[in-house]
N, C-alpha and C positions, 0 to 999 in steps of 0.2 A: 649856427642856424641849420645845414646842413645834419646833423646829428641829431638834433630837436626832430627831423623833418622824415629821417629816418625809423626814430625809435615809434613816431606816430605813425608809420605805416605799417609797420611790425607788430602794432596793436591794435591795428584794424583788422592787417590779418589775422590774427589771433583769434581776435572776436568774431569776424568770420567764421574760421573753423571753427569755432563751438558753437554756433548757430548751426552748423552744417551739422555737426553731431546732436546736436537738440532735437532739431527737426528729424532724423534716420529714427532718432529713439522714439520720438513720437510716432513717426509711422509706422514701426515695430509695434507699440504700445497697441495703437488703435486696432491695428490687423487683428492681434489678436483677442481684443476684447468686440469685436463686432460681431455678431450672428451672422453666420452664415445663410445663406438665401436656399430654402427646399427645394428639392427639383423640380421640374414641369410637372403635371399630372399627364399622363399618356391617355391617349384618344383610347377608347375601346374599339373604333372601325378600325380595320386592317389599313397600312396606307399602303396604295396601289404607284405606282409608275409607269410612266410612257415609254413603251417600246417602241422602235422604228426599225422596218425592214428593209 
């Protein structure tokens, strides 16, 4: 029973870590198939700052 009880934890973890490596791959996967987002467009007024003396 004890050995039954073992080998069933061994393959859970298992199956764990390949869900952990599925999912890296997927986030790999998707990073690089997503567009990237354009920059802001820049204001054409100067931007100003407050100084204090």
């Amino acid at each position: 029973m004890l050995k039954k009880a073992f080998v069933i934890i061994i393959a859970l973890c298992a199956l764990g870590s390949l869900g952990g490596v599925f999912l890296a791959g997927l986030n790999i996967y998707t990073r690089s198939t997503t567009p990237h987002e354009a920059a802001p467009a820049t204001s054409e007024a100067p931007a100003t700052t407050l100084q204090t003396k």
